[in-house]
N, C-alpha and C positions, 0 to 999 in steps of 0.2 A: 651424766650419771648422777642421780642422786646423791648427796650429800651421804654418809658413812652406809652405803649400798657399795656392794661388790659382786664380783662375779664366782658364782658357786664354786667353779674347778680353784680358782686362788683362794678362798674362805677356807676349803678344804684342805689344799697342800697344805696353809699354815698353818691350822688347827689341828691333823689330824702327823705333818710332817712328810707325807709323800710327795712322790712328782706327779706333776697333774698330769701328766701324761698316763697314768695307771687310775685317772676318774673316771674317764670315759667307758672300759668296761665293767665298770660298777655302774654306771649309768646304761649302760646295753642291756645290764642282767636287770633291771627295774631297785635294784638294791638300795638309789638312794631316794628318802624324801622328803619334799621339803614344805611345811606347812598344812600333811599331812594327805599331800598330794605327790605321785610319782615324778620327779623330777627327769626330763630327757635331754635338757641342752646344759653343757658345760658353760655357757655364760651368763644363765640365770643368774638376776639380779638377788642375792639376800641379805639379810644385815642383822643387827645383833639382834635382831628379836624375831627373828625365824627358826622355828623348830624345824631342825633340822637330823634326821634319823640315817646311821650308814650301816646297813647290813646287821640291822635292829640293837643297835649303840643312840644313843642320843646324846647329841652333842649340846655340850652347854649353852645358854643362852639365856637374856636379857626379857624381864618380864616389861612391856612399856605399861610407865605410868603416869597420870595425869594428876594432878591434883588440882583443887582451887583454894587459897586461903584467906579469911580477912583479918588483913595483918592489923597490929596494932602498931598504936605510936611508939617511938622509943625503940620499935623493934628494927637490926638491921636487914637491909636487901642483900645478904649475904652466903654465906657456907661455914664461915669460920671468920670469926674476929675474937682479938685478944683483951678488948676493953666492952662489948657491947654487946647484949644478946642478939641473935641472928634470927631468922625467920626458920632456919633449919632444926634451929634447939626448939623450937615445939615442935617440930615433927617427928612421930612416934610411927616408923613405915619401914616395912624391908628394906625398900629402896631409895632413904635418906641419903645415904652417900652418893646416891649417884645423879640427885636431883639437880638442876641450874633454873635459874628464874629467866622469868620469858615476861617481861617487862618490871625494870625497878622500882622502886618508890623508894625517897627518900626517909631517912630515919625519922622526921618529924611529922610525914602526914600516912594515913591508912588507907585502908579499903581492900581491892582485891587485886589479888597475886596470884600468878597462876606459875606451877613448878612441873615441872617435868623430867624425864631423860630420855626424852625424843626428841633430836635436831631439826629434824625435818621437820615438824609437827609445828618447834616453839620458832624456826626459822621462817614459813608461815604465817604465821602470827605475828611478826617481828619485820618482815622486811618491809620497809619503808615502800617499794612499787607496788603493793598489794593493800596501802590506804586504809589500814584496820583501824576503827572509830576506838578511841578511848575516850570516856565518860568520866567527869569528875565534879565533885560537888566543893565550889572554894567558898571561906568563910572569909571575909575582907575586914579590914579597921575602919574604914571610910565607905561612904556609900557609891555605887557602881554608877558611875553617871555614863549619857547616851553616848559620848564618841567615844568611848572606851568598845563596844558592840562595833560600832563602823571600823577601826583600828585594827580589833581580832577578824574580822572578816575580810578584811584587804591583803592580814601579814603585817608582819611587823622586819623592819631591817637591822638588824645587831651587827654595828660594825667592826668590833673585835674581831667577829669570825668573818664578817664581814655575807653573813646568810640572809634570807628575808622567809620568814616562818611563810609557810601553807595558807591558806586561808582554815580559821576558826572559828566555829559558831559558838557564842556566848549569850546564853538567854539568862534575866533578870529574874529570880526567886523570889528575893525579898531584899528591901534597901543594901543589906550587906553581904547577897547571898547572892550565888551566880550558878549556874553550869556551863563549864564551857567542855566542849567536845572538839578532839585533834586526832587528826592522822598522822600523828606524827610526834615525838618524846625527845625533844631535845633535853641540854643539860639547863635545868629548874626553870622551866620552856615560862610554866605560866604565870608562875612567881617576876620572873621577868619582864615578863610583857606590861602586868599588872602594878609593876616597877615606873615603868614609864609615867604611869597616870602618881605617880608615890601615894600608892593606895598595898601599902603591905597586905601579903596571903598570912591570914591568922589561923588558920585550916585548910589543910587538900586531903579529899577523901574520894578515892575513885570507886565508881559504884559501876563500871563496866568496861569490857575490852570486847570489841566487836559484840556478838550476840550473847557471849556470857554474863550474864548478869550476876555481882556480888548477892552469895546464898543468903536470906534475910535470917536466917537461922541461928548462922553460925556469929556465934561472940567473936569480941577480936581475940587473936592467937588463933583460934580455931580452925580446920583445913574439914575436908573432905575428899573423896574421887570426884574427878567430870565423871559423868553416865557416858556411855559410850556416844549417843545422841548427842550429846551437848559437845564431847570433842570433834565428832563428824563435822557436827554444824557450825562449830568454828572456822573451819579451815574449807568447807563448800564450795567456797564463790573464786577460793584462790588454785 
């Protein structure tokens, strides 16, 4: 079963307080529906953002929504912090409170965030067997010399955790200027790696997750909605 999906007759008992044994002939009389369609089996899948209708009552429910933002620096990957502004205090949306970040970035670098309060949606996006590219633009103190490209493309072994990264492609911008692209978000993955060579990250600015690309539009702090398009097509291939 999907992740916060349930089956209609238990949504009902517990929202509405009956036994689910008195859904079924509200389901016989065509009385309930869900999605704006007649619902006929007590184990249809819903979840919180299924409008859901009993005998023309509407029961509450959850607007999903997507956003994308390009954070700034300084700003936290947060919900609430007591010493630093959050990525959540510029957002100005109904559904603030119920947002969670679908991949972090650290307080000191930018780029694009994307917020949600769909599980399934930002769990998609996030889990590690589904290989989603993230894109990032690093600014270095030293310049990027060649085994540094054969290193990220082999993995790298950290034996604290005792892991060995994915293979990463890092293409040469300019003497102190790189992109590297990963499937994958350890903790300060490429400040790390980049460690190895002691070539310090003086900027990480990510300009992509999978096919979403940071809006050129938007200043840092600034957010938007995904188009319904642009969340489809995130999540397509998974």
């Amino acid at each position: 079963m999907a992740s916060g999906s349930h089956r209609l007759d238990r949504h009902l008992s517990s929202t509405l307080g009956i036994n689910r044994r008195n859904i079924k002939p509200l389901l016989a009389q065509g009385l309930i529906s869900v999605d704006d369609k007649i619902a006929c089996a007590a184990d249809q899948l819903v979840n919180q953002f299924s409008r859901i209708v009993v005998d023309d009552m509407e029961l509450p429910s959850m607007t999903a929504t997507y956003l994308q933002m390009h954070k700034a620096v300084g700003l936290l990957s947060a919900t609430k912090d007591a010493q630093y502004p959050t990525v959540i205090d510029q957002i100005d949306h109904p559904a603030k409170l119920e947002l969670h970040i679908v991949g972090r970035l650290d307080r000191n670098s930018s780029g694009l965030l994307l917020l949600t309060n769909d599980g399934n949606w930002s769990q998609a996006m996030m889990a590690p067997e589904n290989c989603v590219e993230k894109v990032y633009r690093v600014e270095l103190a030293k310049p990027v010399t060649p085994d540094c490209i054969d290193a990220f493309a082999s993995g790298m072994h950290f034996p604290f955790e005792d892991i060995t990264t994915l293979p990463a492609k890092l293409e040469v911008l300019d003497e102190r200027v790189a992109q590297v692209t990963l499937v994958e978000g350890r903790y300060h993955q490429i400040k790390r790696m980049f460690g190895r060579f002691r070539n310090p990250v003086v900027g990480l600015h990510r300009i992509a997750i999978g096919p979403l690309l940071l809006d050129p539009t938007l200043e840092p702090g600034q957010w938007r909605e995904l188009s319904a398009s642009e969340r489809a097509e995130a999540v397509s291939e998974h």
